[in-house]
C-alpha positions in Angstrom: 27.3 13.6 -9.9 28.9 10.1 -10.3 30.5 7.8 -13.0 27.8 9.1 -15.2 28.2 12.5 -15.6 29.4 11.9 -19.6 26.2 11.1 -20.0 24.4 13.4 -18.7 25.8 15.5 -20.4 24.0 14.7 -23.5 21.1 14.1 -21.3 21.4 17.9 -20.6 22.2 18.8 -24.4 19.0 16.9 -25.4 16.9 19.3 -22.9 18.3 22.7 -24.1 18.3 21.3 -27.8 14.5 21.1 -27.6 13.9 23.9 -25.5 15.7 26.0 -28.1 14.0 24.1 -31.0 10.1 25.1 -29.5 10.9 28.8 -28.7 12.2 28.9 -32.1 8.8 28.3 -33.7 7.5 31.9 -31.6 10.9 33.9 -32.8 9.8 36.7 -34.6 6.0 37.3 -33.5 6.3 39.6 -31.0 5.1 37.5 -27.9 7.8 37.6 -25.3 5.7 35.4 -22.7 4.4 32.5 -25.4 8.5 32.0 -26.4 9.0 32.1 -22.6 6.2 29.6 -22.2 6.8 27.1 -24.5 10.8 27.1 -23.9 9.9 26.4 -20.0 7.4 23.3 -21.4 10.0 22.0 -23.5 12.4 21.7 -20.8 10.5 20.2 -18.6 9.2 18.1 -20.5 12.8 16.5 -21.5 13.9 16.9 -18.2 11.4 14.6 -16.9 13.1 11.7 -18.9 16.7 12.4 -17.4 17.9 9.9 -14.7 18.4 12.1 -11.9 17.0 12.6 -8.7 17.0 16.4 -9.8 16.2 20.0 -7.8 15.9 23.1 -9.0 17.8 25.8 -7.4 17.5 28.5 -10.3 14.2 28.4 -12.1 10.9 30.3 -13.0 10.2 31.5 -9.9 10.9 31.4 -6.2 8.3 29.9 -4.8 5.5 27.3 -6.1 3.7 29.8 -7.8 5.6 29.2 -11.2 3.5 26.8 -13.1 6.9 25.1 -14.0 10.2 24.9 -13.0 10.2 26.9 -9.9 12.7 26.6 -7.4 13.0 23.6 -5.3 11.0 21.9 -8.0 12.1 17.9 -8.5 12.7 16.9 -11.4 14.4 14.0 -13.3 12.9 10.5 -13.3 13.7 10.3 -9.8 10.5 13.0 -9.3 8.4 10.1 -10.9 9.5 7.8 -8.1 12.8 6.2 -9.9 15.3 5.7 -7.1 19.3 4.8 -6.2 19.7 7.9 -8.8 22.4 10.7 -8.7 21.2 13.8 -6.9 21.5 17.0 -8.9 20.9 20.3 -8.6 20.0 22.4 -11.5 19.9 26.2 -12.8 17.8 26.9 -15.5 16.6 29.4 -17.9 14.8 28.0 -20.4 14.9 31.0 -22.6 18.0 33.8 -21.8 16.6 37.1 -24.4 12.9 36.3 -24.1 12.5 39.8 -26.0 15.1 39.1 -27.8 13.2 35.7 -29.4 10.1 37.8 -29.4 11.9 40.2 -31.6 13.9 38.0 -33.5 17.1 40.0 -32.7 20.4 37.8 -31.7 21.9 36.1 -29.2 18.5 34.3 -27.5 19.6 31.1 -25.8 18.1 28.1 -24.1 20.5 27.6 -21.3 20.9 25.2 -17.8 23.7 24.4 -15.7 23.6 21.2 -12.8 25.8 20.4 -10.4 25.9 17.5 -7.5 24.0 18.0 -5.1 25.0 21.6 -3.3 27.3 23.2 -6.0 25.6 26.1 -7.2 23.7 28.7 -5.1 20.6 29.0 -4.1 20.2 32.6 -5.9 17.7 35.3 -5.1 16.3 36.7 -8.1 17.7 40.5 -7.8 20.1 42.3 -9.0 23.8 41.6 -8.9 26.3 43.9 -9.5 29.2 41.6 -12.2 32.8 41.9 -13.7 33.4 39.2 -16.2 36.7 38.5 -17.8 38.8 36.2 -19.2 41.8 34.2 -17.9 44.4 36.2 -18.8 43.0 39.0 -16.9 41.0 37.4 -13.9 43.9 37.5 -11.3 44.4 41.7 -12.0 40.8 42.9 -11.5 38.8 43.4 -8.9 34.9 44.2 -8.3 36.0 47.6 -6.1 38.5 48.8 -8.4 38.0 52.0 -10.6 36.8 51.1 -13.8 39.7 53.0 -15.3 41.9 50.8 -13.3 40.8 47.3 -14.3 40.4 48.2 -17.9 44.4 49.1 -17.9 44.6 45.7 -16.1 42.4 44.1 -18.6 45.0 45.9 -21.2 48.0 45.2 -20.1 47.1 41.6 -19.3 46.0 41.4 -22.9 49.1 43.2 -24.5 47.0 45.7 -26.2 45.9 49.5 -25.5 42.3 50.3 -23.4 41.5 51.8 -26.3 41.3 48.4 -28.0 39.2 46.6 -25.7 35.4 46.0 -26.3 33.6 46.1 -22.9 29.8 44.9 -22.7 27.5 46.6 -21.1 23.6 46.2 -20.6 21.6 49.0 -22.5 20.0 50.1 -18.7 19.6 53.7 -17.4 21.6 52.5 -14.2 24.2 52.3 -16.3 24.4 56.1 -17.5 27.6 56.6 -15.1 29.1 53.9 -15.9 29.0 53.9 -20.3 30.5 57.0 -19.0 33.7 56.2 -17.4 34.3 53.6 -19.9 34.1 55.6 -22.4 36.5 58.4 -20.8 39.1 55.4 -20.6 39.1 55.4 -24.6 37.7 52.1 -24.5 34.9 50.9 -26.5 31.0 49.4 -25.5 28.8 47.3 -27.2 25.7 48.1 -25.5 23.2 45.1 -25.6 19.2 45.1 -24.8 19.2 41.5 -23.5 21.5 39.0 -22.7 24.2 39.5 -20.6 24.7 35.8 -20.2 25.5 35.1 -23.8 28.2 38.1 -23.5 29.8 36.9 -20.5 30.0 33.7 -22.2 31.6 35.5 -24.9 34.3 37.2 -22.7 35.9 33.7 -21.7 36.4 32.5 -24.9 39.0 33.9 -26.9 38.3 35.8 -30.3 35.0 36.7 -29.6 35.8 40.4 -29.7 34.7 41.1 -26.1 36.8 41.5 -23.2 35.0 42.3 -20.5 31.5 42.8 -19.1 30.3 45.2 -16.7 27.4 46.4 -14.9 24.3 44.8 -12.4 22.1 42.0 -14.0 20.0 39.0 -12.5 21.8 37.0 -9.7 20.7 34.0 -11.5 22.3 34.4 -14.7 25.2 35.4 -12.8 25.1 31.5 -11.2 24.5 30.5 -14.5 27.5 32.8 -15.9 29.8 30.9 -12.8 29.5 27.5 -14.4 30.0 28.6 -17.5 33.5 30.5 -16.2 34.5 27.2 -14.5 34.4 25.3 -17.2 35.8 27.9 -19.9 38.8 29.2 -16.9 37.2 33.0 -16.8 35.9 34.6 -13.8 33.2 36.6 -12.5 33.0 38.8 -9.7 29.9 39.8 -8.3 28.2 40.9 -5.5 24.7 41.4 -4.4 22.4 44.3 -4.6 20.5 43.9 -1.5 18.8 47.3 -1.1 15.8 47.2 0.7 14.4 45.3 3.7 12.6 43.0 1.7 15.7 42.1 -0.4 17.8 41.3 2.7 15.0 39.7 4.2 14.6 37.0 1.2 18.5 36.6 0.6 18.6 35.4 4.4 15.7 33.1 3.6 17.7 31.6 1.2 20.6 31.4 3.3 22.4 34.2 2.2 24.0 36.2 5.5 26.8 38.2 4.1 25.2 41.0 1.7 28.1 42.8 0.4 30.4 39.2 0.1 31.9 39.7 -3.8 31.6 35.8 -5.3 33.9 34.6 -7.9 32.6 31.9 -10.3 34.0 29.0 -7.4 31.3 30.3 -4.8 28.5 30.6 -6.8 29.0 27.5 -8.6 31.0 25.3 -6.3 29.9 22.1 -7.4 33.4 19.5 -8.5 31.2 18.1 -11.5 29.7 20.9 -13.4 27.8 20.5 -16.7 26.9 23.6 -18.8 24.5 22.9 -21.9 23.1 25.8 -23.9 21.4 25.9 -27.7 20.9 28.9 -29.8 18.0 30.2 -30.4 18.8 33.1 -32.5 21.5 34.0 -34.3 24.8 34.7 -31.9 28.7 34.7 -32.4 29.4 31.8 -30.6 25.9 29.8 -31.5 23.8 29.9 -34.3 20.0 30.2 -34.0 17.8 27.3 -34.9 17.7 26.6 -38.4 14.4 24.8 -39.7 14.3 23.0 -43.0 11.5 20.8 -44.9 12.7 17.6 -43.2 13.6 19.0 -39.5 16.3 21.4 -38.0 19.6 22.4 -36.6 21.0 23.1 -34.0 23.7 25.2 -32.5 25.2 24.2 -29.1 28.1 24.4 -26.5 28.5 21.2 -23.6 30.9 22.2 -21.2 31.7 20.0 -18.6 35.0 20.4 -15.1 35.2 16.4 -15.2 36.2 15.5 -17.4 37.3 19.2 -18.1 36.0 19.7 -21.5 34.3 22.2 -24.1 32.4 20.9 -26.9 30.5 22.8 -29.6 27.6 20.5 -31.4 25.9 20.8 -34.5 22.8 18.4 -34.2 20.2 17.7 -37.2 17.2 16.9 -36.1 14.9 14.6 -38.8 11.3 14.1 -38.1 9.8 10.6 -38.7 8.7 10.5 -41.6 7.5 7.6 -44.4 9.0 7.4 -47.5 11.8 9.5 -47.0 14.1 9.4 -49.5 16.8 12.1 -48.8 17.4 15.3 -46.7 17.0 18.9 -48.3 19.3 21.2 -45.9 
């Protein structure tokens, strides 16, 4: 990114803002892939007005199948044919909890992340095994470590006992074994359907109650999760799961050659100018969902940018046009 990164910024806040705001409209009836849809039209919509020469690296799909959004997509006004504009790469998920909108349960947000040109990997969409802490703790972990072992890390760092700590993990049979060793440590889990972004979020800023997540999740929220960590000074570990032939064979297609390399949050989001822009879309600890009123709505968002290194939480009213108005009702 260049000189204008600050405003891009806003640029980017505009897009999650609206993405958040149309999903919104589907929270609560029950159709996971209309909220999906019309977050995903949103955002590209809005994106298609932003003055980048834009690519996506993390999207709907992984090939040009997606009917939006998909990887490798351009986007930006420089798709339309603007040039001299700043090349960007961008992550995206227009709508992180698409069962949770569906549902109308918490913590369902409309995230991206962008990057100059090269900063953020180019993500298979598998599974990635993740430990996400905070920055007291991040220099006393590690991915190979007995969970017993990093949790009295994660303790000590803190000043507290493991029996205080709150440790986030995905609600997932493949996680049997491991709700079980936590658990044996004394410490506590808040097991969550959906989400894991929003909590690893959560683990990086402090007072949020969580101190740690664990467990395998999509690679792609994990790149999303890095930006987030370089901005907020928390860190992820994370390695791929690359079990199968077909797995390997599609990392190494998208230039990945080392399976078992553990990335913290500077390799998978590498980029010197990051911007991280995400809106709630239901009700969350850090973001409140999308509130709608007779006049308009509001909005709930965090802006966090490395340069200049800044976190920003916004509260946005949006008013439709209307004639004769003489006053807003909140």
């Amino acid at each position: 990114m260049t000189t204008t990164n600050e405003e891009l910024a806003y640029d980017f806040l505009d897009v999650v803002e609206q993405a958040a705001i149309a999903c919104a409209h589907t929270m609560g009836l029950g159709d996971r892939h209309r909220s999906d849809r019309v977050a995903v039209e949103a955002m590209r919509a809005r994106l298609d007005h932003v003055p980048i020469d834009g690519r996506i690296v993390i999207g709907e799909g992984e090939r040009d199948k997606a009917p939006m959004l998909y990887i490798g997509e351009r986007v930006g006004q420089g798709a339309n044919g603007a040039e001299g504009l700043p090349e960007i790469d961008i992550a995206v998920d227009p709508l992180e909890g698409t069962n949770l909108c569906a549902t109308g349960a918490p913590r369902a947000i409309a995230v991206l992340a962008a990057s100059e040109r090269g900063g953020l990997l180019h993500a298979p969409d598998i599974y990635m095994q993740k430990l996400v802490v905070g920055a007291q703790s991040k220099n006393a972990v590690n991915l190979d470590a007995p969970v017993a072992h990093n949790l009295k890390q994660i303790a000590r760092c803190l000043d507290r006992g493991v029996e205080d700590l709150v440790v986030v993990v995905l609600d997932r049979k493949r996680h049997e074994s491991l709700i079980d060793e936590i658990r044996e440590t004394g410490a506590r889990i808040r097991l969550i359907g959906d989400g894991d972004l929003t909590a690893a979020i959560g683990a990086a800023v402090v007072g949020s109650g969580i101190h740690a997540v664990m467990g395998s999740g999509g690679a792609p929220e994990g790149v999303l999760a890095a930006a987030a960590m370089r901005c907020l000074g928390g860190e992820i570990f994370a390695r791929l799961i690359i079990d199968t032939p077909e797995k390997e064979a599609r990392a190494k297609s998208m230039g990945i050659d080392e399976p078992r390399r553990i990335y913290t949050s500077a390799d998978l989001a590498s980029g010197r100018q990051l911007v991280f822009a995400a809106t709630g879309v239901t009700e969350g600890a850090l973001m409140k969902g999308v509130r709608f009123f007779g006049e308009g709505c509001r909005t709930s968002s965090v802006v966090m940018q490395t340069s200049p290194h800044r976190v920003q939480f916004i509260d946005t009213i949006h008013v439709k046009e209307q004639a004769g108005r003489r006053g807003l009702r909140f």
